[in-house]
mmCIF file as Biopython writes it, N, C-alpha, C and O atoms, coordinates in Angstrom:
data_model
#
loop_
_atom_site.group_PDB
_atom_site.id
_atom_site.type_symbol
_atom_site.label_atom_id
_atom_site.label_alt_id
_atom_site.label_comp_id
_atom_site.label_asym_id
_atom_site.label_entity_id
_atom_site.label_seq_id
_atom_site.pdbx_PDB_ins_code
_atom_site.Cartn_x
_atom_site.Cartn_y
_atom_site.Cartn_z
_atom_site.occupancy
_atom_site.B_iso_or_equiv
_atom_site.auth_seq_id
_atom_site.auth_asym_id
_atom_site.pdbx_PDB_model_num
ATOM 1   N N  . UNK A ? 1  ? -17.155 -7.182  -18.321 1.0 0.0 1  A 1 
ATOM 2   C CA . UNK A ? 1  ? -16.208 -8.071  -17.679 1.0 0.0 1  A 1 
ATOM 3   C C  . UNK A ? 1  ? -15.782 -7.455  -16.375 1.0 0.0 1  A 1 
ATOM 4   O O  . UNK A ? 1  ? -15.806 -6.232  -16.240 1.0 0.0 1  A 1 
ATOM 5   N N  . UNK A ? 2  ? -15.419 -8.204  -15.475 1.0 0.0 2  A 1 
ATOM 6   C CA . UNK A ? 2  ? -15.281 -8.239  -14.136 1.0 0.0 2  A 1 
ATOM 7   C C  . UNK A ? 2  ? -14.296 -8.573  -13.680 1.0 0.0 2  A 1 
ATOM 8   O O  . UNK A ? 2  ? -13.630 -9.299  -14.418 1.0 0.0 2  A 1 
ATOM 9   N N  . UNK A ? 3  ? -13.638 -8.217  -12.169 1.0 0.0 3  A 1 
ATOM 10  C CA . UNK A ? 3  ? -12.831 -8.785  -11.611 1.0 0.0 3  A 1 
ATOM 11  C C  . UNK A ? 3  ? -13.073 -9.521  -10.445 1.0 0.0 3  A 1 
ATOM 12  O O  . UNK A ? 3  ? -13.511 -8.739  -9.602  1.0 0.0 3  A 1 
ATOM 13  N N  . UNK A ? 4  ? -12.990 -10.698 -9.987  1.0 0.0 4  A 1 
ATOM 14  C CA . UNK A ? 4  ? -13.340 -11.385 -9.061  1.0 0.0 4  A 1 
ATOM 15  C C  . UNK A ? 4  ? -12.686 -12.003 -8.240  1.0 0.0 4  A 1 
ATOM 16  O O  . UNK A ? 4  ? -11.738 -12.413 -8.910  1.0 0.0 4  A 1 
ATOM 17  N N  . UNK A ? 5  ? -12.464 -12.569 -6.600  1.0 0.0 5  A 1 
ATOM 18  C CA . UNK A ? 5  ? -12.189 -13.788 -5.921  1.0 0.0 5  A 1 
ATOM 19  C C  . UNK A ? 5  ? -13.215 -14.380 -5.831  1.0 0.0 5  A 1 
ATOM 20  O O  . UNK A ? 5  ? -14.326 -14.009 -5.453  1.0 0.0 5  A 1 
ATOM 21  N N  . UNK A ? 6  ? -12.754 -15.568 -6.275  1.0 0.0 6  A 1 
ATOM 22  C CA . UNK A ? 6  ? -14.361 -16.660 -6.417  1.0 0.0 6  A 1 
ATOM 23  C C  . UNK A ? 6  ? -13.871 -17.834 -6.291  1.0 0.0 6  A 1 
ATOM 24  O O  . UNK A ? 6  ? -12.653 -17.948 -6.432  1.0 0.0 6  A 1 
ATOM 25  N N  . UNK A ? 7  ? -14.821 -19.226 -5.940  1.0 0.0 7  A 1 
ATOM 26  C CA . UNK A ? 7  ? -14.212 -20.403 -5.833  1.0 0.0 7  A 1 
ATOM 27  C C  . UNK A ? 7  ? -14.442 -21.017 -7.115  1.0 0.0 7  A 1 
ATOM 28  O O  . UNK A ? 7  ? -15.522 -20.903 -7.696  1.0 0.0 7  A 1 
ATOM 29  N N  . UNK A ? 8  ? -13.261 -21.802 -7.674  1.0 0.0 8  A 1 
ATOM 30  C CA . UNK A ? 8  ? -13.415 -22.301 -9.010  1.0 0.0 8  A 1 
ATOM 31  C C  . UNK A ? 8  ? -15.011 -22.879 -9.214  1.0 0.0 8  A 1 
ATOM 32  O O  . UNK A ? 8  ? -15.715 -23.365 -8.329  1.0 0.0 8  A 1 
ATOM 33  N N  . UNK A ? 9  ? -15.445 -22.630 -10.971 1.0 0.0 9  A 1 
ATOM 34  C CA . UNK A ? 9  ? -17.001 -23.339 -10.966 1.0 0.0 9  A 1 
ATOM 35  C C  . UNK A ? 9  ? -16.594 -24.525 -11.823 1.0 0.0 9  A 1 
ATOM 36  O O  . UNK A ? 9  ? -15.461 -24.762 -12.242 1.0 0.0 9  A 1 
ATOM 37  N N  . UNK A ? 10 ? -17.448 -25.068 -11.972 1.0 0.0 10 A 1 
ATOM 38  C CA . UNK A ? 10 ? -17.156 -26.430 -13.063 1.0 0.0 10 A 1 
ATOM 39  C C  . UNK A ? 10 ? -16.904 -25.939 -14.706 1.0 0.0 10 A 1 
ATOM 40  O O  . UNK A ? 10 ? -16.577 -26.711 -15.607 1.0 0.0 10 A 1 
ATOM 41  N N  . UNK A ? 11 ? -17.063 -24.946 -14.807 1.0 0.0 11 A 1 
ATOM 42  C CA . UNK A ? 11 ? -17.478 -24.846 -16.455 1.0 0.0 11 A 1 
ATOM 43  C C  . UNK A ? 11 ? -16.373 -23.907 -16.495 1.0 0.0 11 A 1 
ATOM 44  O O  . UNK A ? 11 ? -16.328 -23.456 -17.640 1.0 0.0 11 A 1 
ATOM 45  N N  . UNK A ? 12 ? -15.291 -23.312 -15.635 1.0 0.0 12 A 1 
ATOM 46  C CA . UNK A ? 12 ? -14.382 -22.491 -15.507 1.0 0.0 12 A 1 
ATOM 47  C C  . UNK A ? 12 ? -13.406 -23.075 -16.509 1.0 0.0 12 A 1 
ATOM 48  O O  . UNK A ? 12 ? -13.028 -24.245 -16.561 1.0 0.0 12 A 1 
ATOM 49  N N  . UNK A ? 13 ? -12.988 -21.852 -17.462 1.0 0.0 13 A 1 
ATOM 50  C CA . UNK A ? 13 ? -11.681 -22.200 -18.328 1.0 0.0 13 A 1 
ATOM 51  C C  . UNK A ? 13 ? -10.808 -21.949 -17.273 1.0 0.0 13 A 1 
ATOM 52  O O  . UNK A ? 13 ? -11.139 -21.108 -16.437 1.0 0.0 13 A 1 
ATOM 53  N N  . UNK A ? 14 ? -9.376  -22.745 -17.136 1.0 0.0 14 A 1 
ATOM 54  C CA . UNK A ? 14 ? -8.449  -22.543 -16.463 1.0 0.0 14 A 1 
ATOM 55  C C  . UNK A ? 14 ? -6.936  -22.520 -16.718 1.0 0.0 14 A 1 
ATOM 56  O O  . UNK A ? 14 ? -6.431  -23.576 -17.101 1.0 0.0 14 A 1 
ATOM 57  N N  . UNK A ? 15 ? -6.308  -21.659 -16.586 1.0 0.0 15 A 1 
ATOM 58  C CA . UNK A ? 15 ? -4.675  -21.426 -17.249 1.0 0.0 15 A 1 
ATOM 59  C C  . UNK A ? 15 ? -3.669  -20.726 -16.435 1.0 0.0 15 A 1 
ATOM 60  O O  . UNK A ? 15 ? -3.884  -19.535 -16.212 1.0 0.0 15 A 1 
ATOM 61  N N  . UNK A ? 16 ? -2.656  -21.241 -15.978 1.0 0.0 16 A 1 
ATOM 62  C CA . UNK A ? 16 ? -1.725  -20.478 -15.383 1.0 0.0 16 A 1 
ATOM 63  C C  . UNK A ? 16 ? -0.849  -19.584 -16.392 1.0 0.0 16 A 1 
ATOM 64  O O  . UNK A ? 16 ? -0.415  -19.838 -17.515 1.0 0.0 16 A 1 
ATOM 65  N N  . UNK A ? 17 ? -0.736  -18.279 -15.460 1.0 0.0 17 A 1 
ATOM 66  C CA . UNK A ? 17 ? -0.023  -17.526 -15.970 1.0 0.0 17 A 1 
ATOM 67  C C  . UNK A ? 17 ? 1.088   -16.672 -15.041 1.0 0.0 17 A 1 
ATOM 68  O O  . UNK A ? 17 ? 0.775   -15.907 -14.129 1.0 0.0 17 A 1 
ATOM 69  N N  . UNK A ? 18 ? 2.125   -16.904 -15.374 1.0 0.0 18 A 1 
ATOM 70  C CA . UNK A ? 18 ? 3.395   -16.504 -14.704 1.0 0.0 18 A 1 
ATOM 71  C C  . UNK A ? 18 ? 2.805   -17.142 -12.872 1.0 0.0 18 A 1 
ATOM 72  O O  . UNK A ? 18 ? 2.293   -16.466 -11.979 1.0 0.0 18 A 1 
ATOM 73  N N  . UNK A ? 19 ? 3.047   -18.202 -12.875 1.0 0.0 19 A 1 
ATOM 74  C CA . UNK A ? 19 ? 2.512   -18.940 -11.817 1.0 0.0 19 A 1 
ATOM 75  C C  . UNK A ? 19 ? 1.084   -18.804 -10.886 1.0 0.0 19 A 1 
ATOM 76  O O  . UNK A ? 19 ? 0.767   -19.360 -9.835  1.0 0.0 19 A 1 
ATOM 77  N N  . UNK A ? 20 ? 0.307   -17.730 -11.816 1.0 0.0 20 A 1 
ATOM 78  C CA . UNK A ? 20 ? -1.207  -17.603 -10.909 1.0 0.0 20 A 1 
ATOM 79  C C  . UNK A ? 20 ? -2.007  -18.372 -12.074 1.0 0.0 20 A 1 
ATOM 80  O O  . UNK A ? 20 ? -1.720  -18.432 -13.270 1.0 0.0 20 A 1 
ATOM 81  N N  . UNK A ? 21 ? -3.460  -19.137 -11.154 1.0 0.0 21 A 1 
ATOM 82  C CA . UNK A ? 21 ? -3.930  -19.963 -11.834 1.0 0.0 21 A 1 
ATOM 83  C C  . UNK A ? 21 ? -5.170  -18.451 -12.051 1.0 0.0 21 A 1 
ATOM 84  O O  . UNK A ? 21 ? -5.476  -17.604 -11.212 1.0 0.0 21 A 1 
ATOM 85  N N  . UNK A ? 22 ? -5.617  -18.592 -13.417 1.0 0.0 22 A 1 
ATOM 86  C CA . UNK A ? 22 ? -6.666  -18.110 -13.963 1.0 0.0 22 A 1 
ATOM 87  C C  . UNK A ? 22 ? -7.691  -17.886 -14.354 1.0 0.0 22 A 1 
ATOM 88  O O  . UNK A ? 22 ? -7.886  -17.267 -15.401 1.0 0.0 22 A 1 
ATOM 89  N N  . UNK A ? 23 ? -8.660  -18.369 -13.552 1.0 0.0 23 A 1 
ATOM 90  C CA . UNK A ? 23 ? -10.095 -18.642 -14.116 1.0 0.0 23 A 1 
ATOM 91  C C  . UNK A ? 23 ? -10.862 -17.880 -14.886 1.0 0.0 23 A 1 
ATOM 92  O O  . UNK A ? 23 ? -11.190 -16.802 -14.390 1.0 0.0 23 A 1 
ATOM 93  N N  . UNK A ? 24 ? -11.321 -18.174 -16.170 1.0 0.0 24 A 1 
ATOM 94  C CA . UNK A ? 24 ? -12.401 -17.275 -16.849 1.0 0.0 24 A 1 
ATOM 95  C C  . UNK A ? 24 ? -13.660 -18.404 -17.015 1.0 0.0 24 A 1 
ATOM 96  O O  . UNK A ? 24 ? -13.660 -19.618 -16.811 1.0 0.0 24 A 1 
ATOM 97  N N  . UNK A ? 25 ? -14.544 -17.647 -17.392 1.0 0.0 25 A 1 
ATOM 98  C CA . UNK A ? 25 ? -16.059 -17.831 -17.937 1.0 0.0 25 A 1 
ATOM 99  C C  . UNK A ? 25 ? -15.773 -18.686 -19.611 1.0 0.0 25 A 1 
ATOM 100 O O  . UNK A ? 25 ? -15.052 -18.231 -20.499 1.0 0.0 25 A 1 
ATOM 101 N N  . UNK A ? 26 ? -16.297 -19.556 -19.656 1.0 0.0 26 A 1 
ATOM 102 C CA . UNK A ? 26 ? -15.393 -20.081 -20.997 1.0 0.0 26 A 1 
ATOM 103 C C  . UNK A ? 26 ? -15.805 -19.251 -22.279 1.0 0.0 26 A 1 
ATOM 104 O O  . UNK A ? 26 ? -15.128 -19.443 -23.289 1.0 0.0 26 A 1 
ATOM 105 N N  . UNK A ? 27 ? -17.341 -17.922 -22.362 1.0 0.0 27 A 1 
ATOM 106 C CA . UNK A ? 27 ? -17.394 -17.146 -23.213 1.0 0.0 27 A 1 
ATOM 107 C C  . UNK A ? 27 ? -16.865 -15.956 -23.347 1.0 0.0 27 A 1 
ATOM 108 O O  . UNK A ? 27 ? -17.020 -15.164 -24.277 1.0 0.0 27 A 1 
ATOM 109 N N  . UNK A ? 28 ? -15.980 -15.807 -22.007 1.0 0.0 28 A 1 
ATOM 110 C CA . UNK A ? 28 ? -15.011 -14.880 -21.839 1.0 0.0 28 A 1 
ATOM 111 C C  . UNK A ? 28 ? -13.488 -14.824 -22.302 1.0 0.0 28 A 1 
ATOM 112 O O  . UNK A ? 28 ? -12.796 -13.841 -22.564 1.0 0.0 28 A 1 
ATOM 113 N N  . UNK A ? 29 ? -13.108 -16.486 -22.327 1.0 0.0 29 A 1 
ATOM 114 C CA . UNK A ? 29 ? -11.555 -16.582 -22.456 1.0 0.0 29 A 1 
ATOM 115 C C  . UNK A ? 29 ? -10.990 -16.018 -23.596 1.0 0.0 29 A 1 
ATOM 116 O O  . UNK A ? 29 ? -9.893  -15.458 -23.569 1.0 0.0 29 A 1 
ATOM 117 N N  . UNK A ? 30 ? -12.019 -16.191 -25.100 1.0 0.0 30 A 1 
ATOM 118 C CA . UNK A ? 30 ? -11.401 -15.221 -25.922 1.0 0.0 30 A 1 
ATOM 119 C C  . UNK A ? 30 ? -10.992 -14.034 -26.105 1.0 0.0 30 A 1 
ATOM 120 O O  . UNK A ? 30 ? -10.136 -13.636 -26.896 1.0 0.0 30 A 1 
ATOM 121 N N  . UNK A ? 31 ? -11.829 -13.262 -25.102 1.0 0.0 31 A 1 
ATOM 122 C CA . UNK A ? 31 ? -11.623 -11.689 -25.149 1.0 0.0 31 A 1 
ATOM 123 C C  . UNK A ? 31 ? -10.428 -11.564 -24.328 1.0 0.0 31 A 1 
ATOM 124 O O  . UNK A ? 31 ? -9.763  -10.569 -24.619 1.0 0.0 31 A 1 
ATOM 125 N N  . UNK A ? 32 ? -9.863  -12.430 -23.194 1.0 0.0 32 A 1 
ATOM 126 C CA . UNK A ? 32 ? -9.223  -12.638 -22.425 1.0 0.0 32 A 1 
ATOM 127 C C  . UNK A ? 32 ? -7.632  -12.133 -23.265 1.0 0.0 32 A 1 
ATOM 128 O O  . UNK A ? 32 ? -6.805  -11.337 -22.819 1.0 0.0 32 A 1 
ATOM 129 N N  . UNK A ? 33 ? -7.563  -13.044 -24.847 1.0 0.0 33 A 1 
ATOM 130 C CA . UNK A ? 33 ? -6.275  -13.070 -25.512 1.0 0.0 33 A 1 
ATOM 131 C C  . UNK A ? 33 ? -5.536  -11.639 -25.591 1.0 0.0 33 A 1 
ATOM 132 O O  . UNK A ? 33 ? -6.087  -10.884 -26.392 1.0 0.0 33 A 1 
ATOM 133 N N  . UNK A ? 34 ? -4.844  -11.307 -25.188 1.0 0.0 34 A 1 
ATOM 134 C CA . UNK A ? 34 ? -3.802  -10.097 -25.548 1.0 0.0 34 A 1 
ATOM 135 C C  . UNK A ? 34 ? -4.066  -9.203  -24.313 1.0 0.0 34 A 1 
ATOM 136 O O  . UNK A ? 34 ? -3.562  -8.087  -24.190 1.0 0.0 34 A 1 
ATOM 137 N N  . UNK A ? 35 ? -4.918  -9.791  -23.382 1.0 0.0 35 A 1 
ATOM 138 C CA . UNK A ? 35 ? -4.923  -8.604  -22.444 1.0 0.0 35 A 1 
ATOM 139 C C  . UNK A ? 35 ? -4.188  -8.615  -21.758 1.0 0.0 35 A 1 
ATOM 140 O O  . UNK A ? 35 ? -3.537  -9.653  -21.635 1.0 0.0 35 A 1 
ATOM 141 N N  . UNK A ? 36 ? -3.859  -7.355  -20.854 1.0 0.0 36 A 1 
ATOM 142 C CA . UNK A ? 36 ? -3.145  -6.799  -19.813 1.0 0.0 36 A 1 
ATOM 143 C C  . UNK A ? 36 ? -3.615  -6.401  -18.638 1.0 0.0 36 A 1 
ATOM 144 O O  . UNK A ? 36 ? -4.117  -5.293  -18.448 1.0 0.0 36 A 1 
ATOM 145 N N  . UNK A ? 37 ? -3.435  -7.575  -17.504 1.0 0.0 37 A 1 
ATOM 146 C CA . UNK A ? 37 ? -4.126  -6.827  -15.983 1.0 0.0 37 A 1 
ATOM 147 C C  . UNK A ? 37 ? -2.652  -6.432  -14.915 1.0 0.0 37 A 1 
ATOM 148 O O  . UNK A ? 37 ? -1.561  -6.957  -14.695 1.0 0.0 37 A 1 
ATOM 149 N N  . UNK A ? 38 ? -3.286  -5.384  -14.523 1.0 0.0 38 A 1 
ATOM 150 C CA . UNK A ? 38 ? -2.360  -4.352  -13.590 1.0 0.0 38 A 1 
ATOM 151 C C  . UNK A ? 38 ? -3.053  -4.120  -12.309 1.0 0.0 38 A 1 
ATOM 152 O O  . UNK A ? 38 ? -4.271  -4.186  -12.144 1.0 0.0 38 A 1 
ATOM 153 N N  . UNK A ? 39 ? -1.949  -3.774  -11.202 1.0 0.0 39 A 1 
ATOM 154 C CA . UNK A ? 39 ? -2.436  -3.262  -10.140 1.0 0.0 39 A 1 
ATOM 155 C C  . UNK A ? 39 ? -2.380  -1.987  -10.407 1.0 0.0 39 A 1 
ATOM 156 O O  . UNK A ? 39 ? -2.139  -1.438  -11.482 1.0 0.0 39 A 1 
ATOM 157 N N  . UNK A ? 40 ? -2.630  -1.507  -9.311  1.0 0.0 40 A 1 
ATOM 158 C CA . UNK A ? 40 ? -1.965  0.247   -9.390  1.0 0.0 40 A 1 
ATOM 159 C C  . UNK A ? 40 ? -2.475  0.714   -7.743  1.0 0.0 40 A 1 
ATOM 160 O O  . UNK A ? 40 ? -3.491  0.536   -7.071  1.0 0.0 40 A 1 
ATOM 161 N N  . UNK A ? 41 ? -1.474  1.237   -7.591  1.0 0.0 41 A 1 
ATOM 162 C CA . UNK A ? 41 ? -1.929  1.780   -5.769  1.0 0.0 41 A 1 
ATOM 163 C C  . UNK A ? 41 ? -0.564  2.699   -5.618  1.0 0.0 41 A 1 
ATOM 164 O O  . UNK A ? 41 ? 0.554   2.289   -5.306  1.0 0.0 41 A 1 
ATOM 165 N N  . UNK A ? 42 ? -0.986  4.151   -5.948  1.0 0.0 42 A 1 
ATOM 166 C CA . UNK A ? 42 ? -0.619  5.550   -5.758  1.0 0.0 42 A 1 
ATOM 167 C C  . UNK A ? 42 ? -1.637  6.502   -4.887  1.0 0.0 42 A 1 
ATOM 168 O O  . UNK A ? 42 ? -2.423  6.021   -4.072  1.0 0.0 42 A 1 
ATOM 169 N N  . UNK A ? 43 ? -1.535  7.827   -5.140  1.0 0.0 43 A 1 
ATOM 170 C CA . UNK A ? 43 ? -1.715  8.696   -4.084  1.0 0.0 43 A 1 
ATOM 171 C C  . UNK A ? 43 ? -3.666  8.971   -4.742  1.0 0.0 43 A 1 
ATOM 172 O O  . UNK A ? 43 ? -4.641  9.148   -4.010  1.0 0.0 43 A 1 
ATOM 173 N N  . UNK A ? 44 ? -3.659  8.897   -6.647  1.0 0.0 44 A 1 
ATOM 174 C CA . UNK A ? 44 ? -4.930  8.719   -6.752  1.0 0.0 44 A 1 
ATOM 175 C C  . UNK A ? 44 ? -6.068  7.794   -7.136  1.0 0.0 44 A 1 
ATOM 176 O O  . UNK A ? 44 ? -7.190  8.201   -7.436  1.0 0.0 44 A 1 
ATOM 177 N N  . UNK A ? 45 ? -5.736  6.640   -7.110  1.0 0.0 45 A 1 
ATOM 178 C CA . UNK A ? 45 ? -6.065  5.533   -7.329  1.0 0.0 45 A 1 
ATOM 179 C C  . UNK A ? 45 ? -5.555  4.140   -6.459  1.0 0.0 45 A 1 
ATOM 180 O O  . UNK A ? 45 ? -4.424  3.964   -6.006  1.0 0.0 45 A 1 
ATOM 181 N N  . UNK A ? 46 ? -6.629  3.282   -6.368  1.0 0.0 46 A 1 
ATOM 182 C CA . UNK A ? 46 ? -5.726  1.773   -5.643  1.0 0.0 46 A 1 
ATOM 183 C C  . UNK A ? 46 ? -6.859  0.828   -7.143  1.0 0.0 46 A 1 
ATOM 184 O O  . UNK A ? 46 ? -7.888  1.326   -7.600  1.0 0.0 46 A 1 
ATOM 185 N N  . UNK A ? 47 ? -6.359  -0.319  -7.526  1.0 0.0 47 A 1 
ATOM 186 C CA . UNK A ? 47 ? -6.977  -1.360  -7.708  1.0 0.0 47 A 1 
ATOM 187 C C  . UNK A ? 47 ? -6.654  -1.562  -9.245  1.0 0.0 47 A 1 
ATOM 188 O O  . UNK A ? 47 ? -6.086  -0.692  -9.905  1.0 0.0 47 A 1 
ATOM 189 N N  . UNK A ? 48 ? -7.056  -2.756  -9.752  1.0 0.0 48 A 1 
ATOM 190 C CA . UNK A ? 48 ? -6.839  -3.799  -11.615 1.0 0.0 48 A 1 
ATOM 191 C C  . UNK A ? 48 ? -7.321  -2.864  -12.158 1.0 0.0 48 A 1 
ATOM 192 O O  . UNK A ? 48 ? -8.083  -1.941  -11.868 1.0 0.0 48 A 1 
ATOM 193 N N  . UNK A ? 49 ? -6.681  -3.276  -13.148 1.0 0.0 49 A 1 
ATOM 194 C CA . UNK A ? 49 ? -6.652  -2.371  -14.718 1.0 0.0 49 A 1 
ATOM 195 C C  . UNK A ? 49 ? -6.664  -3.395  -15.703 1.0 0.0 49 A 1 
ATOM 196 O O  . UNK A ? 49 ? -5.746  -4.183  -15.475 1.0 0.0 49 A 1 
ATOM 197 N N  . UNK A ? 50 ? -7.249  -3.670  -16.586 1.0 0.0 50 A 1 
ATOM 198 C CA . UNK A ? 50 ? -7.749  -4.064  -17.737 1.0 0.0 50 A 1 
ATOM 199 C C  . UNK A ? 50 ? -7.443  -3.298  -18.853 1.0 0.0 50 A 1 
ATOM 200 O O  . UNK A ? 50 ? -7.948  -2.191  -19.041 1.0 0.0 50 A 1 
ATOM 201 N N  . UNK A ? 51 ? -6.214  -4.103  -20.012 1.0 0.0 51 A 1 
ATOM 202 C CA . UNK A ? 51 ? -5.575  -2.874  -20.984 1.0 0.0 51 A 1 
ATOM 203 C C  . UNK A ? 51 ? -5.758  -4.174  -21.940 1.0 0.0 51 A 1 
ATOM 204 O O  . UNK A ? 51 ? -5.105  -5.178  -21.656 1.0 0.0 51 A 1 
ATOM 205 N N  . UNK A ? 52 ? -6.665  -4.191  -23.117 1.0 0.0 52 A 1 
ATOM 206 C CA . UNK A ? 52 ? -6.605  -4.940  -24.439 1.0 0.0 52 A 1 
ATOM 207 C C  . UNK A ? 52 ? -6.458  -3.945  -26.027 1.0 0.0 52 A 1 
ATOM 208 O O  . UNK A ? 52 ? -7.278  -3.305  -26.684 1.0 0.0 52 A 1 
ATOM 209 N N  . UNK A ? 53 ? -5.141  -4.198  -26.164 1.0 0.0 53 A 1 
ATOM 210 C CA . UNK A ? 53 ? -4.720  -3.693  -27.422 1.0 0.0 53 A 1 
ATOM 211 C C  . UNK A ? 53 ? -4.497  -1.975  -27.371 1.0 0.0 53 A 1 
ATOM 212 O O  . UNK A ? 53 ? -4.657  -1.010  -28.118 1.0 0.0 53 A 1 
ATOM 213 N N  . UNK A ? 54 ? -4.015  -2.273  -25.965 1.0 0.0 54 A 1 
ATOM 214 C CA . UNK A ? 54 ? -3.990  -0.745  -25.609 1.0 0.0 54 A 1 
ATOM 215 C C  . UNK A ? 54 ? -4.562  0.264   -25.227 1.0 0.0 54 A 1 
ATOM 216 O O  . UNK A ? 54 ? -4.000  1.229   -24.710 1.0 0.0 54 A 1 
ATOM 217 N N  . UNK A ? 55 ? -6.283  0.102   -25.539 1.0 0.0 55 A 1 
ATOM 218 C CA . UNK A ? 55 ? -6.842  -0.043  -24.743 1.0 0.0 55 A 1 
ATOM 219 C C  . UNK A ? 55 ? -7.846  -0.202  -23.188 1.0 0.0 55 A 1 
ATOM 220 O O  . UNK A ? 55 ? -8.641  -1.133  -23.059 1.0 0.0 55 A 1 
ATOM 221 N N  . UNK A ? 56 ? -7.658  0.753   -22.211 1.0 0.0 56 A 1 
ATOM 222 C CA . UNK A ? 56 ? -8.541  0.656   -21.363 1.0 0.0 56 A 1 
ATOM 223 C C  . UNK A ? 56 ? -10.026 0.262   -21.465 1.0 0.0 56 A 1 
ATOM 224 O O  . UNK A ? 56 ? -10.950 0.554   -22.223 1.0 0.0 56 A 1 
ATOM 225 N N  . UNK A ? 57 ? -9.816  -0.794  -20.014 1.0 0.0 57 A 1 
ATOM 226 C CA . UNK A ? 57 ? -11.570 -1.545  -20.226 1.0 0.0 57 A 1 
ATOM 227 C C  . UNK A ? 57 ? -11.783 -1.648  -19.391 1.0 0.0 57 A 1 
ATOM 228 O O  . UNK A ? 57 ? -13.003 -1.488  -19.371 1.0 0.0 57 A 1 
ATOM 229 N N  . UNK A ? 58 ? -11.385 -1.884  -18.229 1.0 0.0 58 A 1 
ATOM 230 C CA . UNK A ? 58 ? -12.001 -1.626  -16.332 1.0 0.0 58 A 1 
ATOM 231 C C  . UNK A ? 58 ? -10.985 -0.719  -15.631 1.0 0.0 58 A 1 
ATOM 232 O O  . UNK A ? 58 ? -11.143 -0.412  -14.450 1.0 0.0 58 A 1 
#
């Protein structure tokens, strides 16, 4: 799994969350449930974080 800017596709699951709209892959949206995406931009790292069930995954 990936992080992307992309233009919506037709087959895109779609859901707002805390006012951003969300696009997934519709064989993706399940894995999607319980996750946690983060920024992060400190002195050793910049960029998303992917946390499911606690978890690290990108």
């Amino acid at each position: 799994m990936g992080l992307a800017l992309d233009e919506p596709q037709d087959d895109d699951e779609q859901q707002t969350v805390n006012g951003i709209l969300v696009l997934s892959r519709a064989d993706d949206a399940a894995w999607l449930t319980d996750a946690q995406v983060d920024y992060h931009k400190d002195a050793w790292r910049e960029g998303f974080s992917v946390t499911r069930g606690g978890a690290s995954c990108c």
